[in-house]
C-alpha positions as CSV (number, residue, x, y, z in Angstrom):
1,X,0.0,0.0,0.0
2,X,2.8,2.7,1.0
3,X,4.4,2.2,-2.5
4,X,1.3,2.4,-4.3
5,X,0.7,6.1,-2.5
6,X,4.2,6.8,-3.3
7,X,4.4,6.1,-6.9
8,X,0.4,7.6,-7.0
9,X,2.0,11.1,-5.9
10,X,5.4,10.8,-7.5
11,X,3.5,10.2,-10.9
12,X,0.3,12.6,-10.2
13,X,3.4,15.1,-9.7
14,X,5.2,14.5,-12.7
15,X,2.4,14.5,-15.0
16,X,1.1,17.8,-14.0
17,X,3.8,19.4,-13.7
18,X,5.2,17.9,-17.4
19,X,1.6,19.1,-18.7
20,X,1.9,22.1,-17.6
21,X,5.7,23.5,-17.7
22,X,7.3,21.0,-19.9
23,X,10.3,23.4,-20.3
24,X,11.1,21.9,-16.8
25,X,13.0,18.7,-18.1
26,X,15.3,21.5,-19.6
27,X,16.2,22.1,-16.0
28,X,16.3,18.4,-14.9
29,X,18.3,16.9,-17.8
30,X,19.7,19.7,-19.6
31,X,17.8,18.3,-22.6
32,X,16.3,21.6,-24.6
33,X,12.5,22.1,-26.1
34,X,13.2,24.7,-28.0
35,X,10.6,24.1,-30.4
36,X,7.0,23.1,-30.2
37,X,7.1,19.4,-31.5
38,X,9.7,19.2,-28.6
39,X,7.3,20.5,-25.7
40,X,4.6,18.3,-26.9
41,X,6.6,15.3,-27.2
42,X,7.9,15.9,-23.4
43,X,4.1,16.5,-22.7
44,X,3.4,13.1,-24.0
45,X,5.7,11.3,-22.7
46,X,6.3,12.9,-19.5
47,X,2.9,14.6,-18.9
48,X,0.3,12.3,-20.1
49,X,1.9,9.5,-19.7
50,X,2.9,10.4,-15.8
51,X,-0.8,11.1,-15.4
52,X,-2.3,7.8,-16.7
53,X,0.2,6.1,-14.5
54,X,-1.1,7.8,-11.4
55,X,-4.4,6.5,-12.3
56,X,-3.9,3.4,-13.1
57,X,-2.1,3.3,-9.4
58,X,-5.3,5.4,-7.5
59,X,-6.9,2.6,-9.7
60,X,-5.1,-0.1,-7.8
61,X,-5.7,1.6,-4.1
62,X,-9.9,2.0,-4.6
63,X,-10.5,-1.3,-7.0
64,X,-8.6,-4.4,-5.7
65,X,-9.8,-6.6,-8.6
66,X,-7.0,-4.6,-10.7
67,X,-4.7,-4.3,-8.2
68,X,-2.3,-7.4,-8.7
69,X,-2.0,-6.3,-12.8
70,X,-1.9,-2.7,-12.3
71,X,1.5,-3.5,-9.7
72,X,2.6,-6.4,-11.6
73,X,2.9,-4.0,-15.0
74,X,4.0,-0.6,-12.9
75,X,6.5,-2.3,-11.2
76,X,8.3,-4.1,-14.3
77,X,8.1,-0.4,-16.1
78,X,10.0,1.3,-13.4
79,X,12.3,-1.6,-13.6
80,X,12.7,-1.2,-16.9
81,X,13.5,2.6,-16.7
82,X,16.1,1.9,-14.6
83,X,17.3,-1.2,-16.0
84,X,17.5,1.3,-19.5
85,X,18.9,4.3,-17.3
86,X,21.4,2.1,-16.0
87,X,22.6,0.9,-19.4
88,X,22.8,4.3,-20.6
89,X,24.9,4.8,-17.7
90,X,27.3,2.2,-18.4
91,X,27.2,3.8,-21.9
92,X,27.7,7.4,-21.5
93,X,29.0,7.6,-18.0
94,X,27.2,10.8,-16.9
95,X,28.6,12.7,-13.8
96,X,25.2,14.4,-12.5
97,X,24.2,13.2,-9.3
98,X,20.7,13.4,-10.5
99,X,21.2,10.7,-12.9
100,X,22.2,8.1,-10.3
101,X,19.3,9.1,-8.0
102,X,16.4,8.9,-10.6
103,X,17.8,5.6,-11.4
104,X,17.8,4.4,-7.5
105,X,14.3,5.9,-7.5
106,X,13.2,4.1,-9.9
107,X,14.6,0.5,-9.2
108,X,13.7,1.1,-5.3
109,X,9.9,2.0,-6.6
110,X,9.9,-0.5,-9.3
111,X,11.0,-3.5,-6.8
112,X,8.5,-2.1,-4.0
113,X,5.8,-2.2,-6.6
114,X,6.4,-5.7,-8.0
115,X,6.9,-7.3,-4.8
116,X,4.0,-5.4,-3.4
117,X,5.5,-4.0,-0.1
């Protein structure tokens, strides 16, 4: 239950703000929107995405029918942004501290989610 509420606000956060201010990631990852296919791709992705996430997982917390698939599928997903994090890691070898904490985030999350804890 505690990691459901986490990843609920964590997500519910990210979407909105992503929806809102996509220029934001500029100022996470140093990646650039500098044009409007840009902003809506990071709205996508970020924002709309992030949002349906924090559904599905409020989803999860009200209707316990569809709570087993909804952490079953959240889980692996933040495994796999990690797992892919990681390899760009290995890859690239960043030096941001960030970096290394969005990828603990997410395999801590992703493992708490899966395993139901």
């Amino acid at each position: 239950m505690f990691s459901l509420i986490i990843g609920l606000l964590l997500f519910a956060a990210m979407g909105a703000i992503m929806l809102w201010r996509p220029e934001y990631l500029a100022r996470v990852t140093g990646v650039e929107l500098s044009t409007p296919e840009a902003r809506s791709e990071a709205r996508a992705v970020y924002g709309g995405f992030g949002v349906a996430v924090a559904l599905a997982l409020f989803t999860a917390l009200v209707y316990s029918d569809f709570k087993g698939g909804i952490m079953y599928t959240t889980g692996l997903m933040l495994i796999g942004m990690a797992a892919g994090r990681g390899y760009a890691a290995w890859l690239e070898r960043p030096t941001s501290p960030l970096i290394w904490g969005l990828l603990a985030g997410e395999a801590i999350l992703g493992l708490m989610i899966f395993f139901r804890v």
